[in-house]
N, C-alpha and C positions, 0 to 999 in steps of 0.2 A: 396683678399681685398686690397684696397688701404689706408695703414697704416701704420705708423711707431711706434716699441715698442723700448724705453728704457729702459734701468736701473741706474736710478741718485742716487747721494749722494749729502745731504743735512740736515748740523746740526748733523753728524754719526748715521743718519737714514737713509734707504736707500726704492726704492719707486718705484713701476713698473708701467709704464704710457704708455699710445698707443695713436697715436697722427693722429684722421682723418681730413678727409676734409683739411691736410696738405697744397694742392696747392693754397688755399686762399691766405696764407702769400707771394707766391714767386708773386701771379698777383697785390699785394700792400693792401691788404685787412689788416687791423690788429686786427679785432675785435678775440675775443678770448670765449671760451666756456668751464667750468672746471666742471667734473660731474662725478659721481661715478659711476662705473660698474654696468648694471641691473636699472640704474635709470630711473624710470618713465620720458618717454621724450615730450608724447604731450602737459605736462603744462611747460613747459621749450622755445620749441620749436614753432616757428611761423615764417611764410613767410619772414619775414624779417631779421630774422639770419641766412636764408642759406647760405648768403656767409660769415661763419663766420668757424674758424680750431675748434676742440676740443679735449681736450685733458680729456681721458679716467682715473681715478684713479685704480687698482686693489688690492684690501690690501689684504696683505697674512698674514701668522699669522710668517710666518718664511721671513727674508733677502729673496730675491732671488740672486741667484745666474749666472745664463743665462738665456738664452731664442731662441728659436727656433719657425719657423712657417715655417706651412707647405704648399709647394707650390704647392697643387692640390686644395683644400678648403679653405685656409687662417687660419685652426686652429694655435691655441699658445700654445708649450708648455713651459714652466716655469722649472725650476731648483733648487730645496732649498737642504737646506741638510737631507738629508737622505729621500727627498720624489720630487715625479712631478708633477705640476699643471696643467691640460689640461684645455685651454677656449678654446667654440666653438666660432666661427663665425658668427655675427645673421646679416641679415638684417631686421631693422624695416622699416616698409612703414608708415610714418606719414600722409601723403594726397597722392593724387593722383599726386606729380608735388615733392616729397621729401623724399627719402628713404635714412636714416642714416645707419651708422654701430654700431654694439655695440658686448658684450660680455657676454657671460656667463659661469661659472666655471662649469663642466660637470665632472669630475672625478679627481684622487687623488691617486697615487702610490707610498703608502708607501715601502721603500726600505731596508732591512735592511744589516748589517753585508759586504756594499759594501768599501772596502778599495781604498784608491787612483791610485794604478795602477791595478784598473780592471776594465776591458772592460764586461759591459752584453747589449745583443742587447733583446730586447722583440717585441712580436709581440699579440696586440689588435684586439680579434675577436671577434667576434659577436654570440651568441649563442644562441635557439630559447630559450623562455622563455616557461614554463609551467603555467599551471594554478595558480600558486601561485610563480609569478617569482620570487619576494621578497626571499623572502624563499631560492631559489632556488643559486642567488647569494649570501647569506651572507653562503651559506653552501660551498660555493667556498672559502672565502675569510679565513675563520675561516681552511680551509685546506692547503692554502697558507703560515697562522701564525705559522704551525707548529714548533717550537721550535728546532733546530737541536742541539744534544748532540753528543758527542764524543770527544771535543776540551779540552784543557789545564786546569787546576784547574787555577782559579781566582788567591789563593796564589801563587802557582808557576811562573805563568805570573807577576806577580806586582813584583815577584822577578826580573827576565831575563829584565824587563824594566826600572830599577833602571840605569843600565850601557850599556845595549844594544840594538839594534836593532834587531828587531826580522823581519828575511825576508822570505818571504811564495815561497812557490820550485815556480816556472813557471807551468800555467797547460792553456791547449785549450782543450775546451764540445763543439764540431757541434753538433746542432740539439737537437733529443733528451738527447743526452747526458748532455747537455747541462744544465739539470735541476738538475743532481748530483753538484753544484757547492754552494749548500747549503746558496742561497741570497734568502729571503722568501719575497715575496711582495704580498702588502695588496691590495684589490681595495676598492676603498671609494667612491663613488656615491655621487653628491652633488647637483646633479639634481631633479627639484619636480617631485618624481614618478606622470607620465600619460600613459594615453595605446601607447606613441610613445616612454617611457622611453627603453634606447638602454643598453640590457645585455653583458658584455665585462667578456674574459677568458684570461689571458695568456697564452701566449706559449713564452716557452724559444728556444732562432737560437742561441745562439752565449756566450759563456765565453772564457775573455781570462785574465789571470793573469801574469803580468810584475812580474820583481825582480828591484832596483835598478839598474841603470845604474854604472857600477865602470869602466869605458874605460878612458883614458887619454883626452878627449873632456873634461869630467867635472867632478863635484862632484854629490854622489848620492843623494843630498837632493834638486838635481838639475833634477834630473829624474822625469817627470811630463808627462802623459798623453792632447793631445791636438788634436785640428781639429779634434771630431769624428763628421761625418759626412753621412747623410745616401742620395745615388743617385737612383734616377728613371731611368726607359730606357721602352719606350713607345712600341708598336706595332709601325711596319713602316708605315708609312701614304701612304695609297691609295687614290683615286681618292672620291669613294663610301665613304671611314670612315673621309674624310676628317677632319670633326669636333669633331671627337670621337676618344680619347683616350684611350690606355687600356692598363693599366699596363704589360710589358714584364718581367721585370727581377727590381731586385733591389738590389744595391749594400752598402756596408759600408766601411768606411773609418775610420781611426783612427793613431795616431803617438806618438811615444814616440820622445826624441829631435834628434835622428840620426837612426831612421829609422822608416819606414811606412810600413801598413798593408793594402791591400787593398780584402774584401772579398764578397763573392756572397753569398745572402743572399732570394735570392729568391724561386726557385722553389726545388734548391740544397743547404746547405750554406757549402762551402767549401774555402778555400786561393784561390787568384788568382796570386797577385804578391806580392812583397816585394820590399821596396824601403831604397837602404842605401845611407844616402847623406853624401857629403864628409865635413859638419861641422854641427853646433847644429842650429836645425831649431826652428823657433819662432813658426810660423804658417803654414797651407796649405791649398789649397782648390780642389776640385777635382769636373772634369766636364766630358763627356764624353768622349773629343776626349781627355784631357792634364791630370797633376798634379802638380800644382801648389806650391813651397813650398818658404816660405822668411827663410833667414836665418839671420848669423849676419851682412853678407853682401850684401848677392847676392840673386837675383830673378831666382830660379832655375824650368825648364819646364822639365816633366817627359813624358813617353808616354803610356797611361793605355789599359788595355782588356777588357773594359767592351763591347764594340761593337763585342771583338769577341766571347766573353760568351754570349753576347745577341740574336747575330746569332742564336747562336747551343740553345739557349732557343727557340727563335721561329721555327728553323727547324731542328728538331732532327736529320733527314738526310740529312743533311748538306752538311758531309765529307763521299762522293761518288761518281763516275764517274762524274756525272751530275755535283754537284758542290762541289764546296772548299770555306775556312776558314784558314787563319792562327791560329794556335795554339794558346791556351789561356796561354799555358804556355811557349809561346817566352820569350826569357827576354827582362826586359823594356831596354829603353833607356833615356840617358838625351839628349833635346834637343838645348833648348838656358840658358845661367846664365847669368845674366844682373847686373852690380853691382849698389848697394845703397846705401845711409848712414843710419845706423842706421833702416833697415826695422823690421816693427813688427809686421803688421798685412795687410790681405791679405783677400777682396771677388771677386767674378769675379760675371758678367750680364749681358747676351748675348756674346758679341764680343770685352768689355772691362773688365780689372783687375782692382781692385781699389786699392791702396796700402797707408799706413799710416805708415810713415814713423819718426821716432825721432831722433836728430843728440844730439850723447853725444862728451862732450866736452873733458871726461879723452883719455886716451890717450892707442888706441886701443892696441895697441902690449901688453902692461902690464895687459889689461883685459883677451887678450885671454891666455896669461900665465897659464897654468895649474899650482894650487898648490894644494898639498896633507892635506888636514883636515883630525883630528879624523871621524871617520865612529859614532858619538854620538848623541843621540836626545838633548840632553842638548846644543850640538852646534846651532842646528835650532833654539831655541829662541832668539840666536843674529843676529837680523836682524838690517841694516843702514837704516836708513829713510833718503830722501832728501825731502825738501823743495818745497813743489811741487811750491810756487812762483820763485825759482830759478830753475828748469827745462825749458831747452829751449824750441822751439817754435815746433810744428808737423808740417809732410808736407805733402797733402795728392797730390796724384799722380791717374790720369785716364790713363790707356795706351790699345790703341788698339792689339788685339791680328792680327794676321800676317793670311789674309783669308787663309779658307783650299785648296786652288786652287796652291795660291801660293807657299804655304808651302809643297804640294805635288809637286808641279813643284820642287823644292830645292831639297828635297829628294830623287826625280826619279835623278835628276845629280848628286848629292852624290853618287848615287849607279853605277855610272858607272865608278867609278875611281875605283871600285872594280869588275869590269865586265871582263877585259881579267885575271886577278888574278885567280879566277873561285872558291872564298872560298862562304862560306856559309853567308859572311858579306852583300856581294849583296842581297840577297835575304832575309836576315833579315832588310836593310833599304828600298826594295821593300814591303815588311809585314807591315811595320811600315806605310808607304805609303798607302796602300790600307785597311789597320784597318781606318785608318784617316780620309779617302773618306766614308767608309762602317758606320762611325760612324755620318758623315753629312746626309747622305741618309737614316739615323732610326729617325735623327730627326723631331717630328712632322712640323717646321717649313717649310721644305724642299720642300713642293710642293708651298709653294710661296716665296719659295728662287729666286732672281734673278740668280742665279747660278746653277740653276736645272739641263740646261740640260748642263751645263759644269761641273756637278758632273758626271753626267751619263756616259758622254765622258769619264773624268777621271778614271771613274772605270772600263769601260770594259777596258782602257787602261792598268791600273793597272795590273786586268788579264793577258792582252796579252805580258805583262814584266816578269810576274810572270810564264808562260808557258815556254816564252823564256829558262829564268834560269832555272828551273828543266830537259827541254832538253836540254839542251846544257851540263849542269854539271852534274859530276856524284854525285849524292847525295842518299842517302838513301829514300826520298821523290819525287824518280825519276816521279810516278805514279801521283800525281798531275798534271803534262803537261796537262795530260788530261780535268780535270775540269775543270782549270784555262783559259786554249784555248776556250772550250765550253761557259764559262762564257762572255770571247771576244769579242763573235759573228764575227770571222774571220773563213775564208771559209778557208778547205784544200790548196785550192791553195797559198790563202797569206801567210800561215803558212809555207809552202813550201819554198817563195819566204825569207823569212824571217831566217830561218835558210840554205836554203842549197844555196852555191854557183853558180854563172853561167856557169861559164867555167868547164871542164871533167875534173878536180884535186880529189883523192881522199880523203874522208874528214872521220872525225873519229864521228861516229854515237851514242850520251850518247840513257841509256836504257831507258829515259825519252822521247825522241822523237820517239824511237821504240813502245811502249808501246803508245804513240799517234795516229800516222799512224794506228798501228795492230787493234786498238780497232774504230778507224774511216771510216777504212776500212771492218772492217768485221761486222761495221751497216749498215741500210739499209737508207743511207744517199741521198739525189735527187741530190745532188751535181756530176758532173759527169767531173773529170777531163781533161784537155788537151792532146793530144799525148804527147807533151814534158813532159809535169807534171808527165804523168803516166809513161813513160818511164825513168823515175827519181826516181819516186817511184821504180819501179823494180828492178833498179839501185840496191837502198837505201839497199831494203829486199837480195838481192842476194850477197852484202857484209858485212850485219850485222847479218839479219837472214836467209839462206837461207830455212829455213827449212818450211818457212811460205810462201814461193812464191806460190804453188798451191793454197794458201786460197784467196791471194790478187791478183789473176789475175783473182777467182771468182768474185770479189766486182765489184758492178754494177759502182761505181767510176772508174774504171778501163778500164772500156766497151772501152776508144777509144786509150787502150794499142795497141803496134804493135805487132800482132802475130808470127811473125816472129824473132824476137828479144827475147818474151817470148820463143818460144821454143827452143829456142839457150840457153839461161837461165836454162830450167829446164832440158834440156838434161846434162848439166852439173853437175846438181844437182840428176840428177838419177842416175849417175855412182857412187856418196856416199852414199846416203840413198833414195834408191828405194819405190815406195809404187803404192797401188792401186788408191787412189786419184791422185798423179800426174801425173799416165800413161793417168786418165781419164780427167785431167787437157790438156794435150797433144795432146789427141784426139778434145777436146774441140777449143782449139788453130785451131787443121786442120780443123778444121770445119769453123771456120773464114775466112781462107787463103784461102778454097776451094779445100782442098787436101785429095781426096777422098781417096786415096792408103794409103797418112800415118794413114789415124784416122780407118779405117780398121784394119792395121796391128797393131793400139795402142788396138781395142777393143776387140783383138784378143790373146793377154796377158793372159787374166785372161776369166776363166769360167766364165757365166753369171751370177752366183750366187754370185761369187765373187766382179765381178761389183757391183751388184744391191748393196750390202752392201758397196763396195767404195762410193756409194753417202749419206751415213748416216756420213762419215767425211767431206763432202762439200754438203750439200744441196743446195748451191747456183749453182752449176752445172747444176741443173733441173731445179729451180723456183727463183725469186729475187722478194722482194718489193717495189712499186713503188707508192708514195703516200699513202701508206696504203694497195695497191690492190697488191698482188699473182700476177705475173706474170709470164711465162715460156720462156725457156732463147731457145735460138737457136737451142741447144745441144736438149732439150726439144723434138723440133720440129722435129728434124730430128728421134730422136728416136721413136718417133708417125708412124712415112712412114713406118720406116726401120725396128725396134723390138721392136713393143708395148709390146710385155711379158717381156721384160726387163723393159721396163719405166714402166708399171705395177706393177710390182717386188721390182722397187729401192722405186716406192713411199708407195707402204705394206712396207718396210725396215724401211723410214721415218717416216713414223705412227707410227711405233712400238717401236718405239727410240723418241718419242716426240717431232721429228724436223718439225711436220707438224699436223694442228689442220684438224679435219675430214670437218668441214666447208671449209678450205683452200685447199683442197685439192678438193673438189667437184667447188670451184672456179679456182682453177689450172686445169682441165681436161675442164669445157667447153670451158674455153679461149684458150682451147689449139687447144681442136676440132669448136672454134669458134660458139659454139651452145650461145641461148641465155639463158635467168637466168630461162625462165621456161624447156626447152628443157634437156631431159638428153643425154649425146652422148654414145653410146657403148661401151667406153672407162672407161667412170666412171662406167656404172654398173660392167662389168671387174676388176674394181677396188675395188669395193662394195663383190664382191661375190669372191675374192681373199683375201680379208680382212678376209670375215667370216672365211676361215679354220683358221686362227693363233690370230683370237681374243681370248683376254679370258676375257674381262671387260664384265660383263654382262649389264651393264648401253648400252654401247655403241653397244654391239650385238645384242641387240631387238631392237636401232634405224637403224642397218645397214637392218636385217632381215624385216621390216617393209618399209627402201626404197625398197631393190629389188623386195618383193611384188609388192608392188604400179608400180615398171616400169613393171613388168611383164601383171599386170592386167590391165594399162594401152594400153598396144600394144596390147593385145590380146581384150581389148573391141574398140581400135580404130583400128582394125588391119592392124598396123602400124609394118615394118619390121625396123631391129637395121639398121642402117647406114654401118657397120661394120660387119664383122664376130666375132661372140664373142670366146673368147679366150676361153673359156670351156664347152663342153658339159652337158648336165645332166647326161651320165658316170660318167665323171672327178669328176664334183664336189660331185656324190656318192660318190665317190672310196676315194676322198679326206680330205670331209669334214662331220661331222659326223651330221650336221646340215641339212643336205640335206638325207632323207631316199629314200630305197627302196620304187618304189612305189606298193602299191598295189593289188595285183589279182583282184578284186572287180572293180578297180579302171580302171585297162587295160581291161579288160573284160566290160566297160561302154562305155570307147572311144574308141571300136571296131565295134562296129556299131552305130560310131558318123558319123558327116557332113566332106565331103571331103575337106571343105574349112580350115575344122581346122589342116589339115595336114602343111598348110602355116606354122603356128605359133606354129609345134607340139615340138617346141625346148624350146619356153618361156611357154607352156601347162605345162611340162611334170617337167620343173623346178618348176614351180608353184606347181605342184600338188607333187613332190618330196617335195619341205619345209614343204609341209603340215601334209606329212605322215612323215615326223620327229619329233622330241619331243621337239625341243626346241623356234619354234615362238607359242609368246603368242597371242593363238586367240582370246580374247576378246579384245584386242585391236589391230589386226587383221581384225575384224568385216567388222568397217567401210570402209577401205581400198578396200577390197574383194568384198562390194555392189553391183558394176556394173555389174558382171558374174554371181551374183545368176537366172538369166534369161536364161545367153547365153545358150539354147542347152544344152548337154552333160557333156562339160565344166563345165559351171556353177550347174549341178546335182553333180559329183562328188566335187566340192567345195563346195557346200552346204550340203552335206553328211558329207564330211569330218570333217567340221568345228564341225555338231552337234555330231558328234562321239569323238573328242577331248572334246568337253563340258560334256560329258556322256549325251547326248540327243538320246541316241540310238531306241527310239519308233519312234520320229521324222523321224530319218533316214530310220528306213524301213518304212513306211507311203511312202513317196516320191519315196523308190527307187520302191513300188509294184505301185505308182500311174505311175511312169516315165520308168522304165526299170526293171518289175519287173525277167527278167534274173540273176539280178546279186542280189537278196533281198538273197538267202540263200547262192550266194559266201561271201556275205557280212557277214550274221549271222556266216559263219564258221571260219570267220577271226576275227570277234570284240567279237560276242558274246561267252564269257570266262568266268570264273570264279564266280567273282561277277556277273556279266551282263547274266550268262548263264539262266536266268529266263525268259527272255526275249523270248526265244526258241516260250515255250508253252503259256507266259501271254500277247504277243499280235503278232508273228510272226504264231503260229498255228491258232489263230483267224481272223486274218486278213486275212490268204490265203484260210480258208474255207467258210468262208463271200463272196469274191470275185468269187471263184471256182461257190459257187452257183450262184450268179450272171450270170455267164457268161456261166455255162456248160462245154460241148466237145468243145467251139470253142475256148479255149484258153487252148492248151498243153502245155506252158512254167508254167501255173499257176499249175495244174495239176503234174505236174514232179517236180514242185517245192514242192509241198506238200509232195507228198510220202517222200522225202529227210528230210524234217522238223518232218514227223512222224517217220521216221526212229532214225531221232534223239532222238524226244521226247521220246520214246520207251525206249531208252536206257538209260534215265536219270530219270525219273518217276516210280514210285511204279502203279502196275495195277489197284487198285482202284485209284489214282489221273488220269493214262492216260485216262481210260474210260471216268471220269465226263468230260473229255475236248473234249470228240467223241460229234459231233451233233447229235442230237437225230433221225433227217430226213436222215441222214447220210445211205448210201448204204453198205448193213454189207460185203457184197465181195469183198470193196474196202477194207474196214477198218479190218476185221479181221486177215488178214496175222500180221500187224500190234501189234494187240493186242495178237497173238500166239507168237509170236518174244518178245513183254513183261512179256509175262506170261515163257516162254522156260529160260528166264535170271534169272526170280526168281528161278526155279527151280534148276540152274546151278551154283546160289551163294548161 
């Protein structure tokens, strides 16, 4: 709102007025408007006194004492003793062409048992209201009055106050604690309950209780609380929120005469800093980037952390590789002290301080003279009056503040008179510097600063000062180089250029620049440095660390290292601490160089098993990322030609060490083998069925078990041969993997007098039909995979067998195998049908074969020979009256009797 509140005296009455429509008077306008809060304004008001100011009356039943408004909605709040008066903010619309402002008193917090040095901060919420809200709030407030008992007898106290001062220990309540501080406040509603009437709770952030000041500054009847002050800090302004603001953090401020409190109050309330100034301060104000305080003399500038509390409110992960924050708990600094006569009071608005200023005429040095008074309340009554017609004149003062551009420019040269020093002061007026900039760029103002993108400038600047110092010096906060660089946006290279010298001098390496390189290098960054650069770098590692040279000559940064140089390097380094990465490092190198005899003789070191596992400490050996994309490195490639069972090997190693996701890894083998995104190459399935012996995640074992199906079933319906020889037979992967069974009798005995063609593919058949007859792929899903073979031939019988004997579909199955190969109906029965399932014999394998036998007669001896073997069976599992009713009645009795002698001869014999 555009308004101005006083507080006048007048006749030792005093009168709270708000005064709109103000800019009337300055365009020469003098007419004047006086009306009392809430007054009826359309019969007041008419076209013709719009350009008139008014001035607002607010009568309160108590003095007011201050007054405060707040600068998101323009409310007011009021200050009496022992209570708060909140008016809202109204705009009335009188016509269509005139919309005044007015006020209206909206609540009431009664205060009580608050003594002068204490600080309580509260916080106004909003609560849903029940069906009878009334109710609901006076049952809050009446809990608030509670009366708090335990304190001093009345007499005793009227005693101790006769002669002394009674002073209360120090105490600070964050939070909830906050509410033991025993100040009960009332809420008073004074608004006409409507269904918009807004229900408010307390919550207590914040008690702090003072003792007199007794320091040789002053006397303690001189110790008074001032400037409590409470700051907002907005969300940062993006492009999208431009016009929307949204509370981040909120801060509170407050000062006793020679030192200050500054605390977070928002989503945490805890101390942030503390300010001790070096004389007794009148006033202060506080703003985001400063702190502002006058004293008796001097205009003293502090340097506050609510930008760096505000940070770590909006990004909880802040302080990590990615990115940094200077501490909230740096300590402050002072900036500028500017002297004045007689300063006393102090506000700041936008980019100016406004200062009011009174020049006394006694005679300074004697005032500031400290003298010793009784410590007595009887002495506070004598107080000197002066004449307020003979008090000289005020002076009031606008002074621009020093833009943040500039004053960051000062700062960054400040800090280099401490730069070859190499103390921690550099980097605490770097800090100071880039809090400065970080706290212009939270400003909501900032995207229509003229200054925008020479803040932006400034901050990555800031950064890339702030990287410097942590490499360069040894500090305990060595590890920040890192984010601080990242923050930059300076490339390896420049970073490079910027700490290490040109010329071949040995230079002394802090663990802050190690610890940059190492963690820049072993990303998978597109930046790909220069021979020189990288040759520097290797440099760098082989006198600081050498221990890390195999990691950093994998980084794909490093790709256009000189090989040659590198293994002069690491030859060095293996006569101290030898390993299997950096032999394989070595080899890697000769492979670059083209030296087929040394990477031979390097890979020849270690048993291959051994190897495979050396690439689970350098994965980058095998595969590097490249935009996002899995790529395979040289080393890769050559091991493809030369010993795919090793490159096999190392990458089941990486799987199982979590250096390689199973997607990236089916991405790493086609581009290896150059196949496209739908094609598999025989390298991955090799990889897929070397997987299954040593998986144990069952998640990932049904999708591994589920591709090799599907390449299996795919070549043999497209029959399509592997590219490759696959690295294991269906022996191997029996003998190996327990995933893969025995196939069979029923099964070999089908594809024995199958089609000659399928001997082509009798490798991927024979794997196929092995998974099958194991127990661990799930064939319901399964199913659909396996569709295209339920036709093929042979093939396709035994896998549709298979399947329905896994389901317990076992009628199904012999159905099929007497319609398709009834040869193998009772190898079948002798292998599945067991135990439970052994009914199956007589309740549809003996019916079925007698049903057909007559059908067909003598011309089909397999059915015939099948039968005698199933009644042989049945025989021996049936009681003699069940075998008989299962004898057909047309039934030939010389086939059937031996039969039923053999049943009857068992009863006898048990």
């Amino acid at each position: 709102g555009d308004y101005l509140v006083t507080i006048e005296e007048k006749s030792k009455a005093t009168f709270l007025r708000a005064y709109t429509n103000w800019r009337c008077m300055s365009a020469g306008s003098s007419r004047v408007c006086v009306r009392m809060v809430g007054h009826k304004m359309e019969e007041s008001y008419s076209e013709t006194l719009r350009e008139q100011m008014s001035i607002v009356e607010m009568p309160l039943s108590d003095p007011p004492l201050c007054v405060s408004c707040c600068p998101v909605n323009g409310d007011l709040l009021v200050g009496c003793k022992n209570k708060l008066v909140m008016f809202c903010l109204k705009y009335l619309v009188i016509n269509q062409n005139l919309t005044v402002l007015d006020f209206e008193r909206s609540l009431i917090l009664h205060i009580a048992n608050l003594i002068q040095l204490d600080v309580l901060i509260l916080k106004l919420e909003l609560v849903q209201q029940s069906a009878d809200g009334t109710e609901q709030c006076a049952q809050r407030v009446s809990t608030l009055e509670k009366p708090v008992s335990g304190g001093p007898s009345t007499h005793t106290l009227q005693l101790e106050l006769d002669e002394f001062i009674i002073c209360q220990k120090p105490v600070e309540l964050l939070g909830e604690e906050s509410k033991l501080c025993e100040i009960p406040i009332t809420l008073e509603s004074t608004e006409l309950p409507t269904e918009d009437t807004k229900c408010f709770q307390v919550r207590y952030l914040l008690f702090r209780r003072f003792t007199p000041d007794q320091s040789p500054f002053g006397f303690c009847e001189e110790t008074k609380l001032h400037s409590v002050q409470l700051l907002p800090v907005y969300q940062t302004a993006h492009e999208e929120t431009e016009n929307k603001r949204e509370l981040l953090s909120l801060f509170c401020f407050f000062s006793l005469p020679h030192v200050g409190y500054l605390y977070s109050v928002g989503k945490l309330v805890e101390l942030i800093s503390t300010y001790q100034y070096s004389e007794k301060s009148e006033q202060a104000v506080l703003t985001p980037q400063f702190l502002h305080v006058v004293t008796s003399e001097n205009l003293q500038c502090f340097t506050v952390r609510c930008s760096a509390a505000a940070a770590r409110d909006e990004d909880p992960y802040i302080d990590t590789t990615v990115k940094a924050c200077p501490p909230v708990a740096l300590d402050v600094c002072t900036l500028r002290m500017q002297l004045f006569i007689g300063p006393r009071a102090i506000c700041h608005f936008k980019n100016h301080i406004i200062l009011l200023t009174k020049a006394d005429t006694e005679d300074i040095t004697e005032r500031r003279k400290p003298t010793r008074r009784m410590l007595s309340r009887k002495a506070d009554s004598i107080k000197s009056r002066t004449n307020s017609e003979s008090e000289p004149g005020w002076n009031l003062y606008i002074i621009n503040t020093v833009s943040t551009i500039q004053l960051y420019r000062e700062m960054v040269d400040y800090s280099r008179t401490y730069e070859n020093v190499k103390t921690e002061s550099c980097i605490h007026l770097l800090s100071e510097a880039h809090l400065l900039v970080r706290a212009a760029i939270m400003d909501p103002r900032f995207l229509k600063s003229d200054e925008k993108e020479e803040l932006l400038r400034a901050f990555r600047e800031s950064c890339a000062f702030l990287g410097d110092c942590y490499s360069r010096f040894d500090t305990k906060d060595y590890h920040l180089a890192l984010p601080y660089y990242r923050m930059s946006g300076l490339s390896m290279t420049e970073v490079l250029k910027r700490l290490v010298s040109e010329d071949d001098e040995i230079q002394t390496y802090e663990r802050g620049f190690i610890f940059y390189l190492t963690h820049s290098l072993n990303e998978d960054l597109n930046e790909e440095l220069s021979k020189e650069s990288a040759n520097k770098v290797l440099r760098i590692f082989y006198l600081a660390d050498p221990v890390q040279l195999p990691h950093i000559l994998c980084s794909p940064c490093m790709r256009n290292v000189c090989p040659l140089t590198a293994v002069k390097y690491l030859q060095k380094v293996e006569k101290i601490m030898p390993s299997v990465v950096l032999t394989l490092t070595k080899a890697f190198m000769a492979l670059k160089m083209g030296d087929l005899m040394m990477y031979e003789h390097e890979m020849k070191s270690y048993k291959e098993t051994i190897l495979a596992c050396g690439f689970i400490g350098q994965p980058k050996l095998l595969r590097q990322h490249k935009e996002g994309i899995v790529m395979p490195t040289e080393f890769a490639f050559h091991l493809k030609e030369m010993q795919p069972g090793l490159l096999v090997a190392a990458a089941v190693a990486l799987h199982e060490n979590n250096k390689i996701e199973l997607e990236e890894a089916d991405t790493f083998f086609k581009m290896l083998c150059s196949n496209s995104e739908n094609t598999i190459p025989q390298l991955l399935v090799d990889f897929w069925e070397a997987l299954l012996v040593v998986c144990s995640q069952e998640e990932i074992l049904q999708e591994l078990l589920l591709r090799v199906t599907s390449q299996y079933v795919w070549r043999i319906s497209k029959k399509h041969l592997p590219e490759t020889k696959p690295l294991k037979t269906t022996e191997d992967l029996i003998n190996s993997c327990n995933h893969f069974g025995l196939i069979f009798p029923w099964v070999t005995a089908i594809m024995s007098v199958g089609s000659p063609s399928d001997k082509d593919y009798h490798e991927d058949i024979s794997k196929l039909q092995s998974l099958l007859c194991g127990q661990s792929i799930n064939i319901a899903s399964a199913l659909p995979v396996l569709e295209p073979l339920t036709e093929a031939g042979n093939v396709g019988l035994t896998i549709h067998v298979l399947c329905n004997t896994r389901l317990g579909k076992y009628e199904e199955a012999i159905d099929q195998l007497l319609k398709r190969c009834p040869d193998a109906a009772v190898l079948y029965a002798q292998h599945e049908l067991k135990d439970d399932s052994r009914a199956v014999w007589w309740n549809k394998l003996l019916p079925e074969l007698c049903k057909r036998t007559r059908l067909t007669g003598n011309d089909c001896p397999v059915l015939i020979s099948s039968l005698k073997e199933t009644l042989s069976v049945v025989a021996m599992e049936l009681e003699l009256r069940d075998f008989l009713s299962l004898l057909p009645e047309d039934g030939t009795a010389a086939f059937f009797l031996p039969h039923l002698l053999h049943c009857s001869q068992r009863k006898l014999l048990t």
